[in-house]
Steps between C-alpha positions, in 0.01 A plus 500: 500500500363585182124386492532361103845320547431265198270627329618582060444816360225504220792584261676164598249308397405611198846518397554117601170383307619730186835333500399148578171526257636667211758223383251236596280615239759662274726165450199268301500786256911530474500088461257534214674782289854300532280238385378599175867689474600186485271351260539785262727372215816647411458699146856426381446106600146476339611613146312784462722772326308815587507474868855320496617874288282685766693312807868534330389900491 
């Protein structure tokens, strides 16, 4: 028998942290941005005629 049957390789473990850490802290940033996405106003609905010619172009 092997003496280290369970034991993880270092490599393992980092990798599992990295992947289960980064999109914990990553998604609170992502929900923001589509946040104030959303709240930006749409050029062509707001009137504005410079920015509603710069989105037709």
């Amino acid at each position: 028998m092997a003496n280290r049957a369970y034991s993880t390789p270092i490599h393992t473990w980092a990798f599992r942290i990295f992947c289960t850490s980064l999109p914990t802290l990553l998604a609170p940033i992502f929900i923001a941005l589509a946040i104030l996405w959303l709240a930006t106003p749409d050029p062509v609905a707001s009137g504005n005629a410079a920015l509603a010619l710069e989105a037709v172009r």
